[in-house]
BAFI-3210 file (N, C-alpha, C; in Angstrom, 3 decimals, decimal comma, padded with zeros to 6 digits):
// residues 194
n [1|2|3|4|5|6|7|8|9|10|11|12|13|14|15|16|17|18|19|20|21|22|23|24|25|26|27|28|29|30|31|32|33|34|35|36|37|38|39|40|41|42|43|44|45|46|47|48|49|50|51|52|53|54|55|56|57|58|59|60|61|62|63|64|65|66|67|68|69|70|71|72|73|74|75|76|77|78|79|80|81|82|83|84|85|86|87|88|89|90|91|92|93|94|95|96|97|98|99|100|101|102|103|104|105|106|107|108|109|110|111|112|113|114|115|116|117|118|119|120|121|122|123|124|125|126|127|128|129|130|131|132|133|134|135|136|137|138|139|140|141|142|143|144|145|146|147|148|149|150|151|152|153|154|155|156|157|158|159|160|161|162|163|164|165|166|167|168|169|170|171|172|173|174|175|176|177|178|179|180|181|182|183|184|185|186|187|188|189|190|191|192|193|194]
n.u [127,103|129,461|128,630|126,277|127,222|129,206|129,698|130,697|130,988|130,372|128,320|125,957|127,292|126,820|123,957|124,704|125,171|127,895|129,318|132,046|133,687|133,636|134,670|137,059|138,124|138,506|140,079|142,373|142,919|141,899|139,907|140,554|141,982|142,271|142,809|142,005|142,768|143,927|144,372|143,350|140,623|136,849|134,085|130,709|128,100|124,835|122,285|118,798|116,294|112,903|110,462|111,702|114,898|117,763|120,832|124,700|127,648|130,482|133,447|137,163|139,745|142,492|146,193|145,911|143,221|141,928|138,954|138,607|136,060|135,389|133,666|129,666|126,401|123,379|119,974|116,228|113,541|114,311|115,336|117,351|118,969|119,568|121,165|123,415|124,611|125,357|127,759|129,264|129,797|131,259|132,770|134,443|135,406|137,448|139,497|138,507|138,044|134,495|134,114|132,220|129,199|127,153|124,583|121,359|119,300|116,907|116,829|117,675|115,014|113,375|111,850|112,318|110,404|110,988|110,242|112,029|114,512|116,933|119,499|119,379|119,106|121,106|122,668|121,809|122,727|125,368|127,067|128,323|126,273|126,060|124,086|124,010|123,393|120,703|121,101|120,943|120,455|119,798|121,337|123,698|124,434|125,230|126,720|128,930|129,536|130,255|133,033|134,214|134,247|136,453|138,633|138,372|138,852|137,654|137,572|137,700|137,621|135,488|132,628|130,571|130,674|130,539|127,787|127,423|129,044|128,122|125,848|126,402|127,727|125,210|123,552|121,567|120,203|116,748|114,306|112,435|110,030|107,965|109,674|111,975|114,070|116,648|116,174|117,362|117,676|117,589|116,747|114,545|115,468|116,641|119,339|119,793|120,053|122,044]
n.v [-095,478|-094,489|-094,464|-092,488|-090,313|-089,778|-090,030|-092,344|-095,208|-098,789|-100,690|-102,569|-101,755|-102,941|-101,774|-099,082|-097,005|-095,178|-095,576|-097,741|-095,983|-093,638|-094,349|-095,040|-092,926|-091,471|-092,753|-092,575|-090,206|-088,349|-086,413|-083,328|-079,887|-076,731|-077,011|-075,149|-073,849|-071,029|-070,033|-072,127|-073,198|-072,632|-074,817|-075,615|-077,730|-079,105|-079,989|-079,856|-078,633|-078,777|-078,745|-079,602|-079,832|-078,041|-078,863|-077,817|-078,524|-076,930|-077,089|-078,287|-078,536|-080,720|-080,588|-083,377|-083,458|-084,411|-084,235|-081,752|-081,562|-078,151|-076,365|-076,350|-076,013|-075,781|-075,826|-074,841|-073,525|-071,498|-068,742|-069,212|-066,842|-066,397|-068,312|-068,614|-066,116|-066,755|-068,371|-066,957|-064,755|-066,733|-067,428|-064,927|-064,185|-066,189|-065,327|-066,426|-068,080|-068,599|-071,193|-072,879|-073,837|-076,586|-078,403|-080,527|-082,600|-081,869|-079,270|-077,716|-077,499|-076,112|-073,316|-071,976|-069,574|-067,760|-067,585|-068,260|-071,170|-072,734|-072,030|-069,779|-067,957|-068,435|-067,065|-064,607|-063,775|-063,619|-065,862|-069,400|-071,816|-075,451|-078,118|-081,646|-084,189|-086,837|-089,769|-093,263|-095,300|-095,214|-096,095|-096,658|-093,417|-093,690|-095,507|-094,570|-092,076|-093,173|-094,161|-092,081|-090,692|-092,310|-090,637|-088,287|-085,663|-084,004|-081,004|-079,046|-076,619|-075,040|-075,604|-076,565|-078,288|-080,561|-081,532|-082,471|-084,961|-086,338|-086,499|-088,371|-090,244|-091,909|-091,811|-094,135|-097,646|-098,064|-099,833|-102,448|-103,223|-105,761|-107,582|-107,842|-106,870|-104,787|-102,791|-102,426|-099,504|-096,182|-094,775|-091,631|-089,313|-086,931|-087,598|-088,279|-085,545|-084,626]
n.w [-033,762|-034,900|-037,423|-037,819|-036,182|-037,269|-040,328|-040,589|-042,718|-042,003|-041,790|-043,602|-045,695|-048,674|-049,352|-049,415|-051,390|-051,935|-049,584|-049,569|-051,185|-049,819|-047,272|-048,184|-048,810|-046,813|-045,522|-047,005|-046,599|-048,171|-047,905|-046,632|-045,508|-047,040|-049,827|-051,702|-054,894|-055,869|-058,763|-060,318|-062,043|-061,417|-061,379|-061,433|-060,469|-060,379|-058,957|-059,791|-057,985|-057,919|-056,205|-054,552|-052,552|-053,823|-054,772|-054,969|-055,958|-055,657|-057,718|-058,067|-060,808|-060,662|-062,356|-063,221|-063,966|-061,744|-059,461|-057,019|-054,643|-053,336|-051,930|-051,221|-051,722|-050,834|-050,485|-050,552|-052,339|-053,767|-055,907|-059,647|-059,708|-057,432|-055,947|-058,592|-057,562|-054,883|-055,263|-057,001|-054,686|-052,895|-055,071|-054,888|-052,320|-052,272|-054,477|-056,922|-060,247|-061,748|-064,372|-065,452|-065,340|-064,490|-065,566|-065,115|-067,061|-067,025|-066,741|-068,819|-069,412|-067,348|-065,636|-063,827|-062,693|-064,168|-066,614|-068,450|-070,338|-067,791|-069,122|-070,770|-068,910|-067,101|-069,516|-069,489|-067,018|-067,768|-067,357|-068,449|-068,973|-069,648|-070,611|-069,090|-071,026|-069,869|-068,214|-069,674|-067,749|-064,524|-062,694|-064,048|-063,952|-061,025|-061,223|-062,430|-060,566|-058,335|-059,017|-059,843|-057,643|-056,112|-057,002|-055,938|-053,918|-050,763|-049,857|-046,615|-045,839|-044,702|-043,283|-045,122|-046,712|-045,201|-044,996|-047,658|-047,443|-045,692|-047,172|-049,105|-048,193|-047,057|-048,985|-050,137|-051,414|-052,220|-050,306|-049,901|-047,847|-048,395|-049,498|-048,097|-048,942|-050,693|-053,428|-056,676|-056,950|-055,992|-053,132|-052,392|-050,374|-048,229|-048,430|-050,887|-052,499|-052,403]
ca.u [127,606|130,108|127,660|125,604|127,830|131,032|129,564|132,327|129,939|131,090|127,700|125,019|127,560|126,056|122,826|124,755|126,452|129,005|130,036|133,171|134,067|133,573|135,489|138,208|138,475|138,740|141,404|143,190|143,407|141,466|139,130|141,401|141,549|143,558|142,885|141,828|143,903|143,305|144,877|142,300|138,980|135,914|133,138|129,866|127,134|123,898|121,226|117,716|114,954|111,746|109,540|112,673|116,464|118,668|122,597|125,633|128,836|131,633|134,898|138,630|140,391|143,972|146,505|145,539|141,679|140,939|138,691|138,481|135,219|135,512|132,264|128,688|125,742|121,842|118,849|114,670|113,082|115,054|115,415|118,249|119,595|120,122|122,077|124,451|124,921|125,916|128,375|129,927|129,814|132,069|134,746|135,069|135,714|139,040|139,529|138,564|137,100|133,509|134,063|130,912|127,758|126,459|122,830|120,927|118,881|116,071|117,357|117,009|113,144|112,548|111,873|112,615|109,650|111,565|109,521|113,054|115,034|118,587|120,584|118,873|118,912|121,964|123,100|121,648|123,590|126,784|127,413|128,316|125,650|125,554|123,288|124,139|122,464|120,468|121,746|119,731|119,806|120,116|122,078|124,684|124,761|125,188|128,392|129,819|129,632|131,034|134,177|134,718|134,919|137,870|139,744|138,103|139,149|136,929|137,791|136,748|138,106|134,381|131,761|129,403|131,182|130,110|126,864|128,005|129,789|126,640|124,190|127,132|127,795|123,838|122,827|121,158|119,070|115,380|114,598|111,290|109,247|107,552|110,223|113,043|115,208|116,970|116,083|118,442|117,131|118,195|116,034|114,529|115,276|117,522|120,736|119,568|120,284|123,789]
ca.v [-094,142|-094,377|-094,332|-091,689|-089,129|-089,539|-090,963|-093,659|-096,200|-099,735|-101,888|-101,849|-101,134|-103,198|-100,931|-097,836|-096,649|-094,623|-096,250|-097,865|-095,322|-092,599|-094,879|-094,925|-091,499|-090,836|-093,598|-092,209|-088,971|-086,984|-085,201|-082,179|-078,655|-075,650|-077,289|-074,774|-073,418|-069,929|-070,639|-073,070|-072,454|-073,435|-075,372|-075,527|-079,126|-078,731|-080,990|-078,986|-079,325|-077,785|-079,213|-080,048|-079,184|-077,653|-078,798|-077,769|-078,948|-076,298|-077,809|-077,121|-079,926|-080,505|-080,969|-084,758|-083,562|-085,056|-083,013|-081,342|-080,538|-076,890|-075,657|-076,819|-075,409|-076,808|-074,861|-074,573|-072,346|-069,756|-068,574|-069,430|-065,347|-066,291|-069,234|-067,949|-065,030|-067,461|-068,875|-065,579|-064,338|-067,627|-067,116|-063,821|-064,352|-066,814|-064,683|-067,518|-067,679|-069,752|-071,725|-073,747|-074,622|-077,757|-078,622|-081,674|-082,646|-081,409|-077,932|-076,621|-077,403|-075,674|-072,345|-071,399|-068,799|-066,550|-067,754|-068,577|-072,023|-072,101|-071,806|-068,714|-067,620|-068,435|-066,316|-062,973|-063,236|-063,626|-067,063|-070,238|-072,832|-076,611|-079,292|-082,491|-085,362|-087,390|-091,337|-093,792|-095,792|-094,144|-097,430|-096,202|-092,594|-093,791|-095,770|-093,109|-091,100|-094,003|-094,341|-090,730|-090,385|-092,415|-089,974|-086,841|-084,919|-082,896|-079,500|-079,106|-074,946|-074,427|-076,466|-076,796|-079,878|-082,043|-082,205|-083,428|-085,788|-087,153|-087,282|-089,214|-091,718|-091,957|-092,443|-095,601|-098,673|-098,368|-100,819|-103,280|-103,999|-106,954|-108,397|-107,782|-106,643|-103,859|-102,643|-101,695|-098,265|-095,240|-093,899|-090,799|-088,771|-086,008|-087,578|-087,871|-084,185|-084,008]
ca.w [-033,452|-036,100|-038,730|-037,579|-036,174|-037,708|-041,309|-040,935|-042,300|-042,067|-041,703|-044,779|-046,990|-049,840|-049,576|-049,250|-053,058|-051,871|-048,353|-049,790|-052,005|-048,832|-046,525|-048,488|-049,502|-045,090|-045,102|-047,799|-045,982|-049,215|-046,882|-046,657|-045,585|-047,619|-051,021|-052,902|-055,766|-056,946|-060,307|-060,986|-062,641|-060,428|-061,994|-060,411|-060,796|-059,765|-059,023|-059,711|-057,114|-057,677|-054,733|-052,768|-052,330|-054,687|-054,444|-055,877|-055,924|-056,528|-057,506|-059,490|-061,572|-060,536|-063,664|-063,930|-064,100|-060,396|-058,761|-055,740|-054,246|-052,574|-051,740|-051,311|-051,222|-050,418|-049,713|-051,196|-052,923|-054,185|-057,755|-059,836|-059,676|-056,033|-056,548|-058,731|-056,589|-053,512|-056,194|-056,735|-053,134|-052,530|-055,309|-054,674|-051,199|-052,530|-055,963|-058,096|-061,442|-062,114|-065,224|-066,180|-064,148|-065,278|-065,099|-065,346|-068,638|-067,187|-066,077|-070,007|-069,983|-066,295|-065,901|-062,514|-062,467|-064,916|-068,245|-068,888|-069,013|-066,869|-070,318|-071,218|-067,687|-066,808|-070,327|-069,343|-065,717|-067,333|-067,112|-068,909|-068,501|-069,875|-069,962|-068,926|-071,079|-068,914|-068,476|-070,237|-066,366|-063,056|-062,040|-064,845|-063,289|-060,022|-061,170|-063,013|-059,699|-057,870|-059,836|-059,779|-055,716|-056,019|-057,975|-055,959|-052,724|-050,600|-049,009|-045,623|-045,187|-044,290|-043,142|-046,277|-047,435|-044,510|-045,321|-048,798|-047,361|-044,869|-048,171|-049,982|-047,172|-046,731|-050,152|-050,001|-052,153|-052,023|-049,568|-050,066|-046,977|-049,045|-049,883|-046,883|-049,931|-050,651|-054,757|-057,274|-057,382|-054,618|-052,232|-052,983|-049,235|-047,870|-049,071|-053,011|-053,421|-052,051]
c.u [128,525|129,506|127,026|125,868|129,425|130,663|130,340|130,972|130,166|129,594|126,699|125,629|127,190|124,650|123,343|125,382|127,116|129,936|131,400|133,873|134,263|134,965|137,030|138,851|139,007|140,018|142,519|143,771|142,859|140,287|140,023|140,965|142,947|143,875|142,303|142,707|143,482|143,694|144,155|140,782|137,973|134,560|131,926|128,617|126,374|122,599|119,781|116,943|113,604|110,818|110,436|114,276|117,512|120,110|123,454|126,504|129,819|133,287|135,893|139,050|141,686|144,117|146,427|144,080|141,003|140,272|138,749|137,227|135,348|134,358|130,974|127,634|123,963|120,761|117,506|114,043|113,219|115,678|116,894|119,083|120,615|121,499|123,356|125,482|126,001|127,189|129,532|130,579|131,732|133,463|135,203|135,629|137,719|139,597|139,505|137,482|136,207|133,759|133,133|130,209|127,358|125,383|122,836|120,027|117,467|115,859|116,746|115,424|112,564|112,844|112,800|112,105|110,097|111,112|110,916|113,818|116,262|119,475|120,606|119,233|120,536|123,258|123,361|122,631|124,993|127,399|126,908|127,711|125,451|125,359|123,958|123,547|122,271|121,146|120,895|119,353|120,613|121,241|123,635|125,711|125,850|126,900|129,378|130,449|130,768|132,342|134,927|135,223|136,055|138,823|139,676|138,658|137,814|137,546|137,200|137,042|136,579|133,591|130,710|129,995|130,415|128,599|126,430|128,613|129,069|125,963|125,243|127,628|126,756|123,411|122,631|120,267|117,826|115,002|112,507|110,994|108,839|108,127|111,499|114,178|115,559|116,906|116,927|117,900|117,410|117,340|115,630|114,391|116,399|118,682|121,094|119,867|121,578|124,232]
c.v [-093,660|-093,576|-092,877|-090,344|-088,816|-089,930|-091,575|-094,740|-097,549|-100,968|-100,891|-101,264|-101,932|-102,708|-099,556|-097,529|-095,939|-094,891|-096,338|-096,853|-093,789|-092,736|-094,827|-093,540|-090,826|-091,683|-093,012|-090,659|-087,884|-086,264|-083,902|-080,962|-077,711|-076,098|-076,495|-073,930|-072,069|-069,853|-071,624|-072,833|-073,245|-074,022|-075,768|-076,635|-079,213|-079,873|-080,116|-079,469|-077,896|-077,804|-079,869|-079,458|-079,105|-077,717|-078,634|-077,698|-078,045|-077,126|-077,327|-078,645|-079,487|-080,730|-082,312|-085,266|-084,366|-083,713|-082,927|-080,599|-079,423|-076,026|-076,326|-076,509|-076,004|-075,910|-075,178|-073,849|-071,396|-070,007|-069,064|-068,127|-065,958|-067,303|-069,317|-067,118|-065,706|-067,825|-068,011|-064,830|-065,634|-067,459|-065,973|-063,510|-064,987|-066,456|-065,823|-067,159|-068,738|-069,560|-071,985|-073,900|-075,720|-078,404|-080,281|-081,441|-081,671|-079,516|-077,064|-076,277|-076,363|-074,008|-071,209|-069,981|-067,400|-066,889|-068,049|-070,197|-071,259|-071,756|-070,722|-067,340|-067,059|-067,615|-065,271|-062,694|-063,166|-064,739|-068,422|-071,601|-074,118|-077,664|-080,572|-083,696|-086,305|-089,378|-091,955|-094,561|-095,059|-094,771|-096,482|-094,710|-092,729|-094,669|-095,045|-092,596|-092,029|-093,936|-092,956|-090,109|-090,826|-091,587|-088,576|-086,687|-083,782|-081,876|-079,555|-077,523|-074,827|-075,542|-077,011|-077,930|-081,303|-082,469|-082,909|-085,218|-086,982|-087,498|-088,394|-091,052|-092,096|-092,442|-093,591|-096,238|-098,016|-099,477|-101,484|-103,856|-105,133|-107,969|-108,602|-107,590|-105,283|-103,718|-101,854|-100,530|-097,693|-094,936|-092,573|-090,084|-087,440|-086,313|-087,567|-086,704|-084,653|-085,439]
c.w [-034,568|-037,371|-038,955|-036,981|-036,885|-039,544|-041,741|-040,843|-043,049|-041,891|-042,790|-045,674|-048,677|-050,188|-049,658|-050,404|-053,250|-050,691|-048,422|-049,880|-050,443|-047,545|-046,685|-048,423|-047,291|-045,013|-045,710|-047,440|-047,349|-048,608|-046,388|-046,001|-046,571|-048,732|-052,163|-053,857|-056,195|-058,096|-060,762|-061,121|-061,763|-061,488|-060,758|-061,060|-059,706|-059,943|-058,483|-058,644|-057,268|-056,583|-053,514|-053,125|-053,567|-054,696|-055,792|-055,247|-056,879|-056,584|-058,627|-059,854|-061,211|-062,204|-063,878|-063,890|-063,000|-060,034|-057,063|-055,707|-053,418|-051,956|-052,183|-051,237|-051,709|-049,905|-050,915|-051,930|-053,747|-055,828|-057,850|-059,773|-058,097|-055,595|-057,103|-058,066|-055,238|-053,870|-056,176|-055,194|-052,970|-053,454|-055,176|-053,753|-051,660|-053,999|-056,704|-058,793|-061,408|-063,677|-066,313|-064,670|-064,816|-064,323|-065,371|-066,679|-068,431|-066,724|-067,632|-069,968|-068,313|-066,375|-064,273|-062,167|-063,352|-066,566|-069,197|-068,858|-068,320|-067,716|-070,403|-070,064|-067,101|-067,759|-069,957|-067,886|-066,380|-067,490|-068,042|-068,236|-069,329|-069,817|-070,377|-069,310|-069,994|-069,131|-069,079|-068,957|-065,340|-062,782|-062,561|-064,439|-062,339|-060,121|-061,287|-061,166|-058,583|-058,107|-059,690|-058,205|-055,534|-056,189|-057,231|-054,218|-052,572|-049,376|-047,839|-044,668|-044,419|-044,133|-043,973|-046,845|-046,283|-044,247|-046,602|-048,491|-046,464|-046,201|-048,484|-049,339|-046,543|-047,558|-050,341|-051,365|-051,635|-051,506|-049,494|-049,012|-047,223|-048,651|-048,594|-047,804|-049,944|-052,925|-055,037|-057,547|-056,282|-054,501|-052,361|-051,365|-049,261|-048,537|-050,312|-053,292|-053,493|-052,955]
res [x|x|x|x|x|x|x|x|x|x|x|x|x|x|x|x|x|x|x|x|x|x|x|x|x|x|x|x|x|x|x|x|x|x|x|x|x|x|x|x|x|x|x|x|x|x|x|x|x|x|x|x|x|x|x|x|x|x|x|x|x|x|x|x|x|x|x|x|x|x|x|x|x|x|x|x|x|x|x|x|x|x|x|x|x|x|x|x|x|x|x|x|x|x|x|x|x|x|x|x|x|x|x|x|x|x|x|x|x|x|x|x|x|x|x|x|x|x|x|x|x|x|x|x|x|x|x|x|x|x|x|x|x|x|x|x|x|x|x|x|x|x|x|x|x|x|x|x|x|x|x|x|x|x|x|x|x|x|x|x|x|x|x|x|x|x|x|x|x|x|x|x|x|x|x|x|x|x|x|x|x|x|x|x|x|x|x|x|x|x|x|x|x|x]
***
């Protein structure tokens, strides 16, 4: 019950690669509300999906460059114009400024039906877009990201964080019927976007 409605998740945490790191962050009391700063620039990291879900993670850097996630947003289909737009909509709502968007490696090469990539794309709207070399191993990523939850707080003024906060305490191993193992490689399901 824990696990599954509360994502307080305390069994399978050596298959899960943010468990700890999630657990703590609830113990530590950095699940927050009323953290956002309007004096701080918003930055927006986006994980492309062309045949499946598109997330982004808006967030501000305190002055010792932790972040705070503030906004989340997940949906299908929809051009990158629209995207932005949602982006906008949201700091304009708490007068804050968007910073940077930062893509993934493969964001320059996609077009997103505009014969354009997102650099190009993301030019003509207005907005500072760049790409994120890709890791040379996922594994490597996946630490990075690890390491970094320690250091991060998430906002919870609005409800779009807590399904951030389900993929993140979801994100699991790839798990081998065969073998009754769990492989060093993540799962490619619902919680891989977020």
């Amino acid at each position: 019950i824990q696990q599954e409605y509360y994502c307080v998740v305390s069994l399978n945490e050596d298959s899960m690669y943010f468990a700890v790191a999630m657990n703590e962050m609830r113990e530590q009391e950095r699940i927050v509300n009323g953290a956002i700063e309007t004096s701080r620039r918003v930055y927006a990291s986006y994980d492309i999906g062309m045949n499946d879900k598109t997330s982004i993670c808006l967030f501000q850097l305190d002055v010792n460059n932790k972040p705070t996630i503030i906004h989340y947003i997940e949906d299908n289909g929809k051009m990158m114009g629209w995207y932005v737009e949602k982006i906008r909509e949201f700091c304009n709502k708490f007068n804050l400024i968007i910073d940077t968007h930062y893509i993934p490696h493969d964001g320059a090469k996609r077009d997103w039906n505009t014969a354009k990539n997102s650099v190009d794309f993301g030019r003509e709207l207005g907005q500072k877009f760049v790409v994120v070399p890709r890791t040379l191993k996922k594994i490597n990523a996946i630490e990075q990201m690890r390491q970094m939850l320690y250091r991060t707080r998430i906002d919870m003024h609005d409800d779009s964080c807590s399904k951030l906060i389900e993929c993140l305490s979801n994100y699991s191993k790839e798990y081998n019927r065969k073998t009754g193992e769990y492989k060093n490689e993540p799962c490619h399901n619902w919680a891989s976007h977020g």
